[in-house]
N, C-alpha and C positions, 0 to 999 in steps of 0.2 A: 421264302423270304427270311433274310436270315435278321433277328433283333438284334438293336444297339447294346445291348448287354450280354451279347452271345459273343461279340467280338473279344478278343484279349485284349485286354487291357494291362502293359507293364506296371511297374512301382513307380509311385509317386517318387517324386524330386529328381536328383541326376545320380545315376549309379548307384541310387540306398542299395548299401549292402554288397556292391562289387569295385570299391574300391581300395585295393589291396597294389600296392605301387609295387611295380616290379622290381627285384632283386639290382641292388645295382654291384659296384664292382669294386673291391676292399672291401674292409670292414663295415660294414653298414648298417645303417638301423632300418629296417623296414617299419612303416607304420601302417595300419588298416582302420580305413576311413570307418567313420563310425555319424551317427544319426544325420544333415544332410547328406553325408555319400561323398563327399568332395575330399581329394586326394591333397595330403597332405606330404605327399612327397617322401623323401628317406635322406637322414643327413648323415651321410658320409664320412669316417674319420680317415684323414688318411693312408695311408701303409707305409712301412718305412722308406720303400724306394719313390715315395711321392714327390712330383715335381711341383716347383713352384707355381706352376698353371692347377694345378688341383686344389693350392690350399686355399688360391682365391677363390675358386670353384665353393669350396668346403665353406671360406667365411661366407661368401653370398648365398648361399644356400641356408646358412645359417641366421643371417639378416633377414630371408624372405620367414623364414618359419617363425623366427620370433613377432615378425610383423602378421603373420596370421596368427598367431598365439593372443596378440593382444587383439586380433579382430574376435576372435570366439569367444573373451573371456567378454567385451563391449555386448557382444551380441547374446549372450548367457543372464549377464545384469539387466539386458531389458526386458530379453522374456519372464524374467523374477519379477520385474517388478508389475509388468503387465497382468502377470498370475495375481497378486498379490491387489493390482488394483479390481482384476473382474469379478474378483472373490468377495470384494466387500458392494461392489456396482452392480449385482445379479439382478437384486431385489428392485432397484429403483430400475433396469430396463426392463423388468417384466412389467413393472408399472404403468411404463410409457407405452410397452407393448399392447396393454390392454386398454389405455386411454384410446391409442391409435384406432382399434378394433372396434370402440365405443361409437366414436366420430365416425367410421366408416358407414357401421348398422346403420345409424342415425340418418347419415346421408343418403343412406337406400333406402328404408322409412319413409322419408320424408318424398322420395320419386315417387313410389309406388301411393301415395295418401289422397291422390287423387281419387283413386279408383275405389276408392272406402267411406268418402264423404258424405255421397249423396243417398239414395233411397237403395236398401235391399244390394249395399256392396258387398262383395263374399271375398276376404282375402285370403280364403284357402285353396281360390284355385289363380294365387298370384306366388304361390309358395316355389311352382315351379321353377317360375321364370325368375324371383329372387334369389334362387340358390344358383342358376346360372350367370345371372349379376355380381353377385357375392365372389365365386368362384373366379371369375372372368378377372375382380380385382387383386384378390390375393396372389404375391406369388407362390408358383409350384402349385397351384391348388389345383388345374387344369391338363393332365393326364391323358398322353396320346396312349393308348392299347394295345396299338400294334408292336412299338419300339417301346412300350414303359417308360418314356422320358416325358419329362416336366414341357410344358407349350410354355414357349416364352413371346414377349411381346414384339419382336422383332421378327419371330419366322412368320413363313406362308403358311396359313391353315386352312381346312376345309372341313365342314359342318353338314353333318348328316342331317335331311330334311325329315327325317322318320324319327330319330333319337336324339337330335341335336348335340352328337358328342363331334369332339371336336379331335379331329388327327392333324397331325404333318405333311404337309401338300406330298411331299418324294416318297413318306410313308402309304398312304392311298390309292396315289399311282402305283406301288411298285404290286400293293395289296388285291387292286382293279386288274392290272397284268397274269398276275400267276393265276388268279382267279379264273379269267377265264382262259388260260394257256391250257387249267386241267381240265376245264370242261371240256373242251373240246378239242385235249387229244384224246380221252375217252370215251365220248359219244359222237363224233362227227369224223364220216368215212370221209368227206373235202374239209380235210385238216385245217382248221384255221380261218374258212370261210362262210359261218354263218355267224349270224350274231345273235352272244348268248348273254345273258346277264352276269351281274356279278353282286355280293350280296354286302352289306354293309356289315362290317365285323362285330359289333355289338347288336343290331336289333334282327339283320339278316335281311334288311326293307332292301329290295332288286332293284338295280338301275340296269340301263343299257350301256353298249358299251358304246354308245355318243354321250352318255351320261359320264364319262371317264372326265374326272379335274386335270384340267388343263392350265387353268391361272387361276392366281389367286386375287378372290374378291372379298369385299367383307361383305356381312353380317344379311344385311339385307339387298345385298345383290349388284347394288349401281356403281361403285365403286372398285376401278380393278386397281392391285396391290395400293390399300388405303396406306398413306405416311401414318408413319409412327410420330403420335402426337400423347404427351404426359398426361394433358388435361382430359382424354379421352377414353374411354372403354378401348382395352387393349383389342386392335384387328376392326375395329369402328370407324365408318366413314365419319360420323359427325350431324349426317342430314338425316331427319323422318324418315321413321321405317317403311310404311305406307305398303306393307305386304297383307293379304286381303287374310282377313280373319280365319279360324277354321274352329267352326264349321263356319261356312258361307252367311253373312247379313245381310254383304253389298256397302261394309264399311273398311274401313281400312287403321292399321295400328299405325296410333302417333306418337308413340316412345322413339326417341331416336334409335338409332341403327344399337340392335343391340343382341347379346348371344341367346338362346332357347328358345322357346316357345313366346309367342305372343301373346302376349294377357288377356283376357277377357276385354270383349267389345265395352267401353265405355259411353258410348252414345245414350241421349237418352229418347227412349220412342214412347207413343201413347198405345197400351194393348189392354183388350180384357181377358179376361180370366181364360179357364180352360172349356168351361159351360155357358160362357157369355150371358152369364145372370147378370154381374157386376159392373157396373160403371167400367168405363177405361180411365186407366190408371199410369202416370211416367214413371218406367222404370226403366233400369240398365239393357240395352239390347241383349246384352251376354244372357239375364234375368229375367228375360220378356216376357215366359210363360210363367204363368202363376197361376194360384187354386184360390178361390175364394172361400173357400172351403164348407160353404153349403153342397146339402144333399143334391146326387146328380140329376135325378130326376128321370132318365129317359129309360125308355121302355127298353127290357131284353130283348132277346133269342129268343125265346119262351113263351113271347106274346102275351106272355100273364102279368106279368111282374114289374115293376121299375126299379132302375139302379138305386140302392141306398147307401152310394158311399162318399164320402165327401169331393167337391168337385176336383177331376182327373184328367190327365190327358189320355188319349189313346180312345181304342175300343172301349166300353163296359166290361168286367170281366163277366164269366158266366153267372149263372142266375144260382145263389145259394141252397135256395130251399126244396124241399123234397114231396113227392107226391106219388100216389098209388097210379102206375101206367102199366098196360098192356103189351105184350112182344109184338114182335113184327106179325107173326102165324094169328097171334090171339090166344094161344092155350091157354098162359099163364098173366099174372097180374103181380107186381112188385111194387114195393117202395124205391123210388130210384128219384136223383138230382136231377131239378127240373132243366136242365142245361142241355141235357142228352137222353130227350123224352124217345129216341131210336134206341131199341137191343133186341138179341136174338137171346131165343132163351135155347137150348142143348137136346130138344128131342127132334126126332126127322119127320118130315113133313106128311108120309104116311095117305096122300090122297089117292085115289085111284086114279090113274091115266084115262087120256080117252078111249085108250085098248080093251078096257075093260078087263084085263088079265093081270098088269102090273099095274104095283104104287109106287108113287113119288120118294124116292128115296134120297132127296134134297133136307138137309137140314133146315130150320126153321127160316120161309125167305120174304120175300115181296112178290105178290105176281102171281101169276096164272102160274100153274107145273109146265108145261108143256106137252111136246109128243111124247109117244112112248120111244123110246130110243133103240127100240127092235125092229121098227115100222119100217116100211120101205125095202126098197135094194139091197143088198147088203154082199160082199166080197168075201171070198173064201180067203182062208189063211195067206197065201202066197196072192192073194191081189192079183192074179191073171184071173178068174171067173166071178159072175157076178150072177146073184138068184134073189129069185122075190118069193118069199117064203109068210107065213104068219108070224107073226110075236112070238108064238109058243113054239117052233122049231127052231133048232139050232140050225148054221151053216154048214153043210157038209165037205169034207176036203174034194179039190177036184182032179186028183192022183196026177199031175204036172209034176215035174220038178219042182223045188221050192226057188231054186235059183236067188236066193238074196244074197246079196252081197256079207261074207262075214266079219268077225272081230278084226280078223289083219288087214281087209281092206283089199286085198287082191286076187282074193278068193272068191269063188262062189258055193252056196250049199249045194252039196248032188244029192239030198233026200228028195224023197218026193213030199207031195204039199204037207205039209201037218202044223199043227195047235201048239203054242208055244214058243220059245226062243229056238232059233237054231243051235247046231253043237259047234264045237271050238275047233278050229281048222289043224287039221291034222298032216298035213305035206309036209313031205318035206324038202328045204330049200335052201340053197346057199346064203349063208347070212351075213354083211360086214356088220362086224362092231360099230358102239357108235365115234368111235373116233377114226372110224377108217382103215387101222391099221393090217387090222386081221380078218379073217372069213373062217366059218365053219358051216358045214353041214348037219341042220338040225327041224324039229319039228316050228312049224311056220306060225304057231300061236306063241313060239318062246322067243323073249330077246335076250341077244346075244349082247354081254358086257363082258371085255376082256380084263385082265389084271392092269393093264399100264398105265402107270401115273399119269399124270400131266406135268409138265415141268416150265409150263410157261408161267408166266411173271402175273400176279394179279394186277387189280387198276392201280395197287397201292406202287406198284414198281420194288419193292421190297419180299413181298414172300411169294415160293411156288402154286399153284392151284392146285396138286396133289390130290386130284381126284379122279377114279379110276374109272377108264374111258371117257373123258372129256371129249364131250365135240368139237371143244373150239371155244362156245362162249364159256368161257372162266365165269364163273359168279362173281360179285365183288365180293374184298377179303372181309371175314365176318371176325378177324380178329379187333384186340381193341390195340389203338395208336401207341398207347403207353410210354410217347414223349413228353419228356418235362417240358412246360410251359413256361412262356416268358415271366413270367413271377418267379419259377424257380421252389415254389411250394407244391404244385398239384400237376400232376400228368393229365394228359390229351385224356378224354371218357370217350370220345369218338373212335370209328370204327376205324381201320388204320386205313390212312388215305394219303396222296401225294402233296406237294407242297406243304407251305407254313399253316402251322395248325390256329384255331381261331383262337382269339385272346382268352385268358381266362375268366369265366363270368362271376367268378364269385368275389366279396367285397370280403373286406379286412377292418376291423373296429379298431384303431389306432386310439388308447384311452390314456388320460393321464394315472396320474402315480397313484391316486385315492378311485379311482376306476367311477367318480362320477359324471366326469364329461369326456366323449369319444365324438370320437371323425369317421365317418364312411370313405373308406378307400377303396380307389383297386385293386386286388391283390396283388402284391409284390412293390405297391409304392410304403408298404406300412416302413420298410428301411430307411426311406428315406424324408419319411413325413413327418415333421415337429409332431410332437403331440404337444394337444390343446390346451389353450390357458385354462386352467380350470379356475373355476370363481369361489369353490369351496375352501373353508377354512382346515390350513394343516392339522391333523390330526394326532401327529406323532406325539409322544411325551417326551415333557425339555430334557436334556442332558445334559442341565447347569443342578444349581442348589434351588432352584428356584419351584414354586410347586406348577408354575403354568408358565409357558410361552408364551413372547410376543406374537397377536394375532399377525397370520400373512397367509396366503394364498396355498394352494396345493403345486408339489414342484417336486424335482425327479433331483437326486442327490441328497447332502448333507445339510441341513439346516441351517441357514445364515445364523452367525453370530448373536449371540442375547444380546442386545442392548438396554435391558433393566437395570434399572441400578442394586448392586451388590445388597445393598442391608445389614451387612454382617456384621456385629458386635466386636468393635478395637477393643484388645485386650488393654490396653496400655488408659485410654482416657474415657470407655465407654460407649463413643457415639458410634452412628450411623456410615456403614462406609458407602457416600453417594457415589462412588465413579461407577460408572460399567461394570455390566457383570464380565469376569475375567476367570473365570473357571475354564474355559475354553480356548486362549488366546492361542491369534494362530502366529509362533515366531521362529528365525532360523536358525536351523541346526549348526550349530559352531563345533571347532573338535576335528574335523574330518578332514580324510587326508589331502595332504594338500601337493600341488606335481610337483614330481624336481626337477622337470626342465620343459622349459616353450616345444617339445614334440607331444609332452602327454596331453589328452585331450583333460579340460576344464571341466570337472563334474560340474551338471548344475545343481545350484540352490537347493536342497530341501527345507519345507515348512513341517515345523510336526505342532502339535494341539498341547498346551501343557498348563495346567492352574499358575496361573500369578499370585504370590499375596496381593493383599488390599496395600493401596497407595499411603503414604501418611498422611493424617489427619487433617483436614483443610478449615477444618470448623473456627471461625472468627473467633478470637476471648480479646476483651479490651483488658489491654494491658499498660500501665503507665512507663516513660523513656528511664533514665538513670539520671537525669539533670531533670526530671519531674518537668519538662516543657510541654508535652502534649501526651495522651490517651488513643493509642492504636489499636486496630483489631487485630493480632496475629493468630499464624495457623498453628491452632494446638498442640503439633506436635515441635512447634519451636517456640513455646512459651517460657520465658523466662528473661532476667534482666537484660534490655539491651537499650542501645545509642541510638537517638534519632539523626547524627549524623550532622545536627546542627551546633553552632557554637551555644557555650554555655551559657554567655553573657547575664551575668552576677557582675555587681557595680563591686569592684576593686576598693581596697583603703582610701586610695586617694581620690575616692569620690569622682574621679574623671574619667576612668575609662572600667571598660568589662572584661573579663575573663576569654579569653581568644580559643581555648582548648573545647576539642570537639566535645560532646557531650558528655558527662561523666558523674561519677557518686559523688555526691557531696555531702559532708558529714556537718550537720547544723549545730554548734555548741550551744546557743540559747535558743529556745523556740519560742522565746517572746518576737526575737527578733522576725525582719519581714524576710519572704524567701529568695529575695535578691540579692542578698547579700551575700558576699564568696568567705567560701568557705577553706579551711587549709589544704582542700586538693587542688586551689585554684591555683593559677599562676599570681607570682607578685610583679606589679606596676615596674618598670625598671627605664620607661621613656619618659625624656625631660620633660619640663613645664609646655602645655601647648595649648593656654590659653590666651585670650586675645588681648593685646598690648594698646598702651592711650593709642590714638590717632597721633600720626607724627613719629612715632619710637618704630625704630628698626630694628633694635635689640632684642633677642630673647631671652624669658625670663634667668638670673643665674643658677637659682634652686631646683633641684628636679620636682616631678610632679607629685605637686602636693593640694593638699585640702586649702580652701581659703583665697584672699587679694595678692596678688605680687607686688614686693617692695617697688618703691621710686626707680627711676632709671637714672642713676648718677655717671655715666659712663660722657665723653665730652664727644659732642658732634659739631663736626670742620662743616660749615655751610659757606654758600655765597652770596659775595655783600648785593644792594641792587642792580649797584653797573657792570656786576660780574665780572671783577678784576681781580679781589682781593677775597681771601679766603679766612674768614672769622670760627672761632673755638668755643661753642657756648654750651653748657650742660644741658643733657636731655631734657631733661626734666620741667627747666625752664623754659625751653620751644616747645612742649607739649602743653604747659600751662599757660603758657602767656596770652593774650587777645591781641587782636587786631597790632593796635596801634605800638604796642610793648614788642612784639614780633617785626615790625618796622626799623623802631629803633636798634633793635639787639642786629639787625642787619644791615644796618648803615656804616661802610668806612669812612664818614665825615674829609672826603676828596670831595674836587670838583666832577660834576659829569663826564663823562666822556662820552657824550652820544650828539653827532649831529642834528640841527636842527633842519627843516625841510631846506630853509633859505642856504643851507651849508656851512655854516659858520658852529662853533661849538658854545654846549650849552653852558650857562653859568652858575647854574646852579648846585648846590652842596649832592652828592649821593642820594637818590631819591628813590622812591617806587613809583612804578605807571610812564605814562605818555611827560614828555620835557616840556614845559609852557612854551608858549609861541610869543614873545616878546622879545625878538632880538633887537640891538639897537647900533650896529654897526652900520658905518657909514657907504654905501654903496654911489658908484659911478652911472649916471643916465642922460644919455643920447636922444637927438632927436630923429625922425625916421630917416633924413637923408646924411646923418653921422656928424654931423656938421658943427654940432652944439653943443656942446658937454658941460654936467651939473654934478655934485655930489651928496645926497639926500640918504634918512633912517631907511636901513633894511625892513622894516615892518610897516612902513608908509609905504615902500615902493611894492611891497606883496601883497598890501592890500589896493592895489591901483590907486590909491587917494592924489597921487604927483603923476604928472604923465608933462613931456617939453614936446612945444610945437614947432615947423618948420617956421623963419618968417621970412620974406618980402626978398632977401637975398639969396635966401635956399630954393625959392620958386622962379628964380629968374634962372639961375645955375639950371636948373631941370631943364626950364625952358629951352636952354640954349645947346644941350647933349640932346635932347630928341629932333631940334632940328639937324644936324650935322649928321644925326642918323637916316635919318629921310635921303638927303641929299649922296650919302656915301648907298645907297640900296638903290636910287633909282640911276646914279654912275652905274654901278653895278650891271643895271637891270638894258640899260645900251647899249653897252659891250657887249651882253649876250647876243643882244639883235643883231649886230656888227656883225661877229664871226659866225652867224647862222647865214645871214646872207649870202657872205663870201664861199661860206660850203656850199651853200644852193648853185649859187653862180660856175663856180669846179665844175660839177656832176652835173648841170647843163653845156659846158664846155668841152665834157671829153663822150657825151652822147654825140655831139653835132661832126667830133670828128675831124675837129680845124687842125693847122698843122702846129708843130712842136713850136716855134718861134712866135707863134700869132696866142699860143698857150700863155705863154710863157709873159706875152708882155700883158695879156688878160689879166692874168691870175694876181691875185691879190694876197699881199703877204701876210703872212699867219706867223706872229711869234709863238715859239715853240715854247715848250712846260719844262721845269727843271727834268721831269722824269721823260720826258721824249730826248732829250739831249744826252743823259746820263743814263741809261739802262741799261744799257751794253756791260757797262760796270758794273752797275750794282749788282748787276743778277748774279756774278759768281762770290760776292762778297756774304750775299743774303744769303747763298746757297752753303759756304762756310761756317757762317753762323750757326746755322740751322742744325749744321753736323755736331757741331761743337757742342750745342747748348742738347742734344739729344745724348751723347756719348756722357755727358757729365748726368744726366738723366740716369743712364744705366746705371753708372760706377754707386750714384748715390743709392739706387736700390739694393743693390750687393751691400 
């Protein structure tokens, strides 16, 4: 079976390393690709006989390159700065790594805390099945052995029920096949048809081959290929284990469906001790048997004695103590443990037979001796004759042939009877070797082994059997395998044998940098296995000024950055320098060559490690501004006179305004004076007067700005009289001070009004202020309601309704006599309509009935016709002239 790591494996990316662009044609620049591998082409100068199809050739070729130029130098800048960010972010993901790590234990902890609560819980025999939990969640932690690849949560696996390690479903099967492919081409003469086991690669526990994985299920069995679920134990159905404990209780595990061994029975049952002295007691079925640990009490082996050891399970052991006993015969008498009051003690038993001629020459025993064992019948050497002789004669021979069969088997003895072994067969006879090949003529007690190798193949299928006369069975090879193993550390120690060799069983301590936390690996994942966070503190010594490092963890590389603060003594002001410590700062190397054209490839960035000085000074000193307005802290190394940036504002000579200039030295001539006041670096005052004028003045002051009142306003202001006609010239100064009434006069044109009064007649009065009095006295004309009667009375009697003229006795008879003549002209009216409604009825009953034209005619009743029935004919083209006429003058007026 050949491993996943046996296979070749090409160079990562695409072409690292083979790409070298072919030669093109003119002058050309070849380039050769360099770190991903990707061809950057060759840009072509033309040749002199080059056509215009080439040199556009040559510019686009020239556009693409410089467009991957700027691709590589984009992709150069990020990998720098990526480096530059994971170099200072190490520290805070191992952090996170070990928080993660933290919460995971805890979470398993907290699974397994059931089973530790109650009475007499032992969590050392839950260590197993945590570390298969543990493992199950981390990844890469779970290690197939056949292929040395990482089990990830997505493949098929299957779970040794002996070791509970975990392989690759296609790994297992391929493992279960060759397996038994060897066994039984090498021991089964019906090649391929019995069924042989096969052994599981880590603990060697045999299944059948109906035991061979054929799907894949999880954990505890019910589930075939379980979904891939996050929340879950990777390869985990989700439901109750419920697989029967081991050893047997008759309870069943209720941890969900999960990887390794099952925990200790949690149940709890009522059992006593192991002497049944003690009360029954509830404890964990796993823990059932217990000692109460009184003396046992019960009687040995020994019959003498009783147990005194604290209560045990099992048998009693044997009886401790010792006592003087007798041997089996009786001779002797010993101190010996009372356990094994049976021994024989070393002399022979020495009685006399019932023959009366011999003794028992039985070592010390039990029991009567027996016969004499010369008694009886007895056969001569060669077993054809039989005599009955006493004890005290020997068998004599009975001169027969001996005829026994000899050493080679084929032979028989031709002595005559005699005492002793027979002699070694002396014929001789055609002999085959044992391989068959050859024969010789030789004595029939010798074997014949010829020189000839063997040259058949041993079971390994690799080396010859090379041993001289072989019959055929070849031994297996006793050489050793001396294949490298899939780890790629250690060779096969097995005998050399066909197919894929077993994993290799030894484990690998994967340790961190300070060697006090390690990982148990398989061998050959140590390549590829993190090593472990370790929780010790670094131990290395700093390589700043500093006399001890920032505390951090144990870790494989160069030491994160100090971040202590510096301390160092400024020459300059004395203090403390607090920025970071910068003896190590890691920054880029500037200087270095830079391409001369979009085909050379973009070195990347180098960082190299170099002392910085210390920063300048940051240390707060209050320091006052130069216009002495406020008290700053600045940083020491910029102390010294400066501008706060704000206006000076120092009260100017003229008392009115302040200094506009940004902040500045001002030299005090009197220091009685107060520090307001501006000083000769100020600016001088140079904007007019711009304080506020009487009420009434529009004028501004004529003196520029100065200290003190502003003179009177003598300047003349044009105002308008009341009735707003006429336009009067009267001194400032005088309308700003005048009252009321004086403000009236100085505005009066002494003219009549000119403003109507409501009644419409004009007012009479002199130029006034306000609303015009309502006293008109003109004489107005007044009617009575039917016009009839006419009077002429005071406009302001007839606006105040005070005169009002009534109709009299003539003006109601007149009325009288126009609403009758109305009456009478409405109901003429109102019979005529009846008249010619009839006469239509009459028609249109007339020409329904169908009478003839002549009997019509003298019916029908005449109807005077309307101007417009008579004249229409006419008028229509007159109206329709109109119409054109007065729309055309329409147009022209719009133009």
């Amino acid at each position: 079976m050949e491993a996943s790591w046996r296979q070749v494996v090409g160079g990562r990316g695409r072409a690292r390393g083979r790409a070298t662009a072919a030669p093109s044609s003119g002058n050309g620049i070849y380039l050769r690709g360099a770190g991903g591998g990707r061809e950057k082409g060759s840009v072509g100068a033309a040749g002199p006989g080059a056509s215009p199809g080439g040199a556009a050739t040559a510019a686009a070729a020239e556009l693409m390159s410089q467009k991957k130029f700027e691709e590589i130098k984009k992709a150069n800048q990020a990998a720098a700065k990526k480096l530059v960010e994971e170099h200072f972010s190490s520290s805070s993901e191992e952090e996170g790594d070990e928080d993660l790590e933290g919460k995971r234990g805890k979470i398993v902890a907290n699974t397994f805390i059931t089973y530790t609560t109650q009475t007499d819980g032992d969590v050392r025999e839950l260590e197993r099945t945590k570390q298969y939990v543990n493992e199950a969640f981390q990844a890469g932690a779970m290690t197939c052995l056949i292929c040395i690849a990482s089990v990830k949560r997505n493949q098929a696996v299957w779970s040794c029920s002996g070791c509970f390690c975990i392989f690759h479903m296609p790994c297992i099967q391929k493992w279960a096949k060759d397996s038994q492919f060897l066994v039984s081409s090498l021991t089964d003469d019906d090649f391929g048809k019995r069924d042989y086991p096969w052994p599981c690669p880590k603990c060697r526990f045999e299944y059948k081959r109906s035991d061979t994985p054929s799907r894949y299920y999880c954990y505890c069995g019910k589930v075939e290929d379980p979904p891939l679920d996050p929340w879950l134990v990777p390869h985990s159905c989700g439901q109750v284990c419920e697989r029967d404990f081991k050893p047997p209780c008759g309870h069943k595990c209720l941890l969900l469906c999960h990887p390794g061994p099952c925990p200790p029975c949690p149940k709890m049952v009522t059992t006593t001790c192991f002497c049944r002295k003690a009360k029954p007691i509830p404890r964990r079925c796993s823990a059932k048997e217990w000692s109460c640990q009184l003396p046992c009490g019960r009687k040995l082996l020994c019959g003498q004695h009783k147990c005194e050891n604290p209560c045990h399970a099992g048998s009693c052991p044997p009886c401790p103590r010792v006592s003087r006993q007798k041997c089996v015969c009786g001779k002797q008498v010993a101190e010996r443990s009372c356990a094994s009051p049976l021994w024989h003690c070393d002399q022979v038993c020495g009685k006399t037979l019932p023959c009366g001629n011999h003794t028992c020459e039985q070592v010390c025993h039990v029991g009567a001796c027996g016969e004499c064992p010369r008694s009886g019948k007895r056969f001569c050497p060669c077993q054809k004759s039989k005599f009955s002789l006493p004890c005290t004669e020997d068998v004599p021979t009975c001169g027969d042939s001996c005829d026994k069969v000899l050493e080679c088997g084929i032979h028989r003895c031709s002595q005559r009877c005699h005492r002793g072994p027979c002699e070694t067969c002396r014929q001789e006879v055609e002999k085959h070797c044992r391989c068959g090949k050859h024969t010789k003529r030789m004595p029939c007690h010798k074997s014949y082994l010829c020189e000839t190798k063997c040259v058949k193949m041993r079971d390994c299928q690799k080396h010859q059997c090379r041993r001289k006369c072989c019959p055929g069975n070849c031994p297996p090879c006793d050489q050793n395998c001396g294949r490298t193993l899939g780890c790629r550390n250690h060779k096969c120690p097995s005998v050399c044998h066909r197919g894929s060799c077993y994993p290799c069983p030894e484990t690998v301590d994967v340790k961190c940098n300070c060697g006090h936390t390690k990982v148990t690996v398989p061998c050959g994942r140590e390549r590829t296995t993190r090593p472990p966070k370790c929780k010790e503190q670094c131990s290395r010594p700093p390589t700043c000024h500093h006399t001890s490092q920032e505390k951090h963890r144990c870790h494989f590389g160069s030491c994160p950055p100090c971040h202590q603060p510096c301390q160092k003594v400024l020459e300059k002001c004395g203090h403390l320098c607090p920025a970071p410590c910068h003896d190590q700062a890691l920054i880029k190397q500037t200087g270095r060559h830079q391409p001369t054209g979009p085909w050379e490839q973009h070195s990347e960035p180098v960082f190299i490690q170099t002392a910085l000085p210390c920063p300048p000074c940051q240390v707060p000193i209050p320091m006052e501004c130069l216009g002495k307005h406020e008290v700053s802290p600045l940083p020491c190394h910029a102390v010294g006179p400066y501008s706060c940036k704000r206006m000076c504002g120092r009260t100017l000579d003229c008392q009115n305004h302040t200094c506009k200039k940004e902040c500045h030295k001002v030299t005090e001539i009197d220091s009685c004076t107060t520090k307001n006041k501006a000083g000769p670096e100020c600016l001088q005052c140079e904007e007019g007067c711009s304080k506020s004028r009487p009420p009434g003045c529009p004028h501004p002051c004529v003196l520029p700005c100065h200290p003190g009142e502003c003179p009177p306003c003598v300047q003349m202001l044009r105002i308008k009289c009341h009735c707003k006609i006429t336009s009067l010239y009267v001194e400032c100064r005088k309308i700003t001070t005048a009252d009321v009434n004086e403000k009236n006069l100085l505005s009066c044109c002494k003219n009549q009004c000119p403003k109507e009064l409501p009644c419409g007649h004009r007012c009479k009065e002199m130029c006034h202020p306000g609303a015009c009095p309502f006293n008109c006295n003109q004489k107005v004309k007044l009617r009575c309601p039917c016009k009839r009667i006419k009077k002429e009375l005071q406009c302001s009697k007839v606006r105040e309704n005070q005169i009002s003229i009534e109709c009299d006795t003539t003006c109601k008879e007149m009325k009288r006599k126009a609403s009758e003549i109305k009456e009478a002209e409405a109901k003429a009216a109102l019979e005529e309509e009846k008249r010619r409604q009839q006469a239509e009825l009459e028609a249109f009953e007339n020409r329904l009935k169908g009478r003839r034209k002549k009997n019509r005619k003298r019916d029908e009743v005449a109807v005077e016709l309307t101007l417009w029935q008579k004249y229409k004919y006419c008028l229509l083209p007159v109206c329709a002239v109109v119409v054109l006429v007065f729309a055309w003058c329409i147009a022209h007026d719009g133009d």
